[in-house]
NUZA-931934 format. One record per residue (C-alpha): x, y, z. Coordinates in steps of 0.5 Angstrom, whole numbers, padded with zeros to 4 digits, always signed. Layout:
<rs>
XYZ...
</rs>
This chain:
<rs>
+0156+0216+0170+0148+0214+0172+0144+0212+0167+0137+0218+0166+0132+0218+0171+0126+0212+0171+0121+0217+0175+0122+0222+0170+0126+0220+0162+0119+0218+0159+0115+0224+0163+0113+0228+0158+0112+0222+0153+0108+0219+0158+0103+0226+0158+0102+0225+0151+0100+0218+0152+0095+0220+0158+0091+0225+0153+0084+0223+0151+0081+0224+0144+0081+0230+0141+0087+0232+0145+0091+0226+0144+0096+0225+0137+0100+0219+0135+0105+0216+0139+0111+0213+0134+0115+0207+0138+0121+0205+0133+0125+0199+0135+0131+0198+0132+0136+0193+0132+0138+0186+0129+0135+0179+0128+0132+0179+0136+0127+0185+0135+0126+0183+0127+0123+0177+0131+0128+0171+0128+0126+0165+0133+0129+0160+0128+0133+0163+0122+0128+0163+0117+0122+0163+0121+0120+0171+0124+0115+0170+0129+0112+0178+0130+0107+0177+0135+0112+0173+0140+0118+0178+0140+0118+0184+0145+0117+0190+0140+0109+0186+0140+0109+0185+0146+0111+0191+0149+0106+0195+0145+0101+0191+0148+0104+0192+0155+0103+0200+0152+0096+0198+0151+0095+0196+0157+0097+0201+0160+0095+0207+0157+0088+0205+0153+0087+0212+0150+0093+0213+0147+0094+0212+0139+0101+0208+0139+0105+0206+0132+0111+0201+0134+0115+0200+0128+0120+0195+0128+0127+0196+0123+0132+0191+0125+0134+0186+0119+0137+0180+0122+0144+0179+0121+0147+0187+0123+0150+0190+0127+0150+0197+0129+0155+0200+0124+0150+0198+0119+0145+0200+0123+0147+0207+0124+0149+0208+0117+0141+0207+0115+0139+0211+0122+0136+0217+0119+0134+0214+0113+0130+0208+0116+0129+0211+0124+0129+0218+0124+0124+0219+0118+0118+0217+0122+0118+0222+0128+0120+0217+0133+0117+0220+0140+0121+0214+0143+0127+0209+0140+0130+0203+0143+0136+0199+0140+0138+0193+0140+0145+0190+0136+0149+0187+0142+0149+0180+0140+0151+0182+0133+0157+0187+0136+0161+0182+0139+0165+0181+0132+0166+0189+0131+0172+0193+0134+0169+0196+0140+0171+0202+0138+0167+0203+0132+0162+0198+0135+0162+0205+0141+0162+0210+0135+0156+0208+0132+0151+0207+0138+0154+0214+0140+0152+0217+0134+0146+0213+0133+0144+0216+0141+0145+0223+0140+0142+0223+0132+0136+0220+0136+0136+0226+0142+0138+0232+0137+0131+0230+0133+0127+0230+0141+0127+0223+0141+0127+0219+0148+0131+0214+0147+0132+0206+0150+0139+0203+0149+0138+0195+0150+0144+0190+0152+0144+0183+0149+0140+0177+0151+0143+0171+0152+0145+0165+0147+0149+0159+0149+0155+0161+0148+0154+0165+0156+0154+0158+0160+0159+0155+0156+0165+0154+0159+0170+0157+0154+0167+0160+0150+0170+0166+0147+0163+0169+0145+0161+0169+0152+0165+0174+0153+0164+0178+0148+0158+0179+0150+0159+0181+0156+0164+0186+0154+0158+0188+0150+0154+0190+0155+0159+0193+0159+0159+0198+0154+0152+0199+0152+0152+0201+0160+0156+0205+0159+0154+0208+0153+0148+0209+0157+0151+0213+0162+0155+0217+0159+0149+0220+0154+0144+0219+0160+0139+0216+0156+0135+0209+0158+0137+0203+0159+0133+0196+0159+0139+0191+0162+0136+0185+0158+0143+0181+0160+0142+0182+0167+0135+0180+0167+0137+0173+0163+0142+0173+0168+0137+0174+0174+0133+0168+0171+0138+0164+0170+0141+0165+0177+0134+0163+0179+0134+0155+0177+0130+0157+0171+0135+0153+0165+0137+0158+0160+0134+0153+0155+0127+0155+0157+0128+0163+0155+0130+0160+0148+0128+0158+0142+0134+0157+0138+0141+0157+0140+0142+0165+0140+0135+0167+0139+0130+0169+0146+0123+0165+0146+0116+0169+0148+0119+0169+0156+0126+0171+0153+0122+0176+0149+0118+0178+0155+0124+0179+0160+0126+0184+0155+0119+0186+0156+0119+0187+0163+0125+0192+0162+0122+0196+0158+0116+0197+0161+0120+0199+0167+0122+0206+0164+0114+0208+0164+0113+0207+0172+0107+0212+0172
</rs>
């Protein structure tokens, strides 16, 4: 199934974003997932204004200046998407979200894939019953990618087949973080320059992750 449509999934959001005061509203932006969007870099160390949810709302700002925009980020290190589904309503849908993007692939590959399938499922259509558009994110890369036999590798692609799909069959939003890494990567570039730990992206891994999400507002 194809994923939603870029030309026109965020249109009416963008609408809104185009609007001058007094006309315009606040736009909430909420980014929810594990230890990569919260802007773990190295465990303990949360570099916020390094990590994609603050860069993709510069980029927002950059692109629609009379907008007034909230990006919330919700993501706790160390969960994975049951546990983020469990608290979706308390902790993501009280905020109205016009916008909701998730982020747990990294962390699913250790869940069943059933379950890991049911909680982004449920979380999606909890999400779009509320009006919310949302953006569903594939996982960036750790080591373990370009380690010969490393099982978690292929967890992790197995994770973002999934996500993929998931994105079709709902036909909403996908910012395919894994193949932009794999992209780069395939380009020369070391994957140890996208990193800033063995499993956590730096500011140009988080700025790839940008790129995709910026890629759903071609307007």
């Amino acid at each position: 199934m194809p994923i939603a449509d870029k030309t026109t999934y965020l249109a009416p959001l963008v609408c809104e974003m185009r609007k001058v005061w007094p006309e315009n509203r606040a736009i909430m932006i909420v980014c929810h997932g594990h230890s990569v969007p919260a802007g773990y870099f190295w465990t303990p160390h949360v570099d916020t204004f390094n990590s994609y949810p603050h860069l993709f709302h510069l980029r927002i700002k950059e692109r629609f200046p009379f907008a007034v925009t909230n990006v919330i980020v919700t993501a706790i290190g160390g969960a994975n998407s049951i546990s983020g589904s469990g608290r979706f309503k308390q902790d993501v849908l009280c905020h109205k979200p016009d916008l909701i993007t998730i982020d747990y692939g990294l962390n699913d590959r250790w869940t069943d894939i059933s379950e890991v399938r049911k909680a982004w499922t449920d979380m999606v259509r909890a999400g779009t019953d509320s009006g919310a558009r949302i953006i569903l994110l594939t996982p960036t890369w750790d080591m373990s990618v370009v380690t010969p036999g490393d099982e978690n590798g292929r967890l992790l692609r197995e994770r973002a087949a999934l996500i993929r799909d998931i994105a079709g069959n709902e036909c909403v939003g996908l910012a395919d973080s894994y193949r932009a890494f794999e992209r780069v990567v395939s380009s020369g570039v070391p994957l140890e320059s996208l990193l800033s730990s063995g499993n956590h992206p730096n500011r140009k891994g988080h700025e790839l992750v940008v790129d995709e999400l910026m890629s759903w507002f071609p307007f």
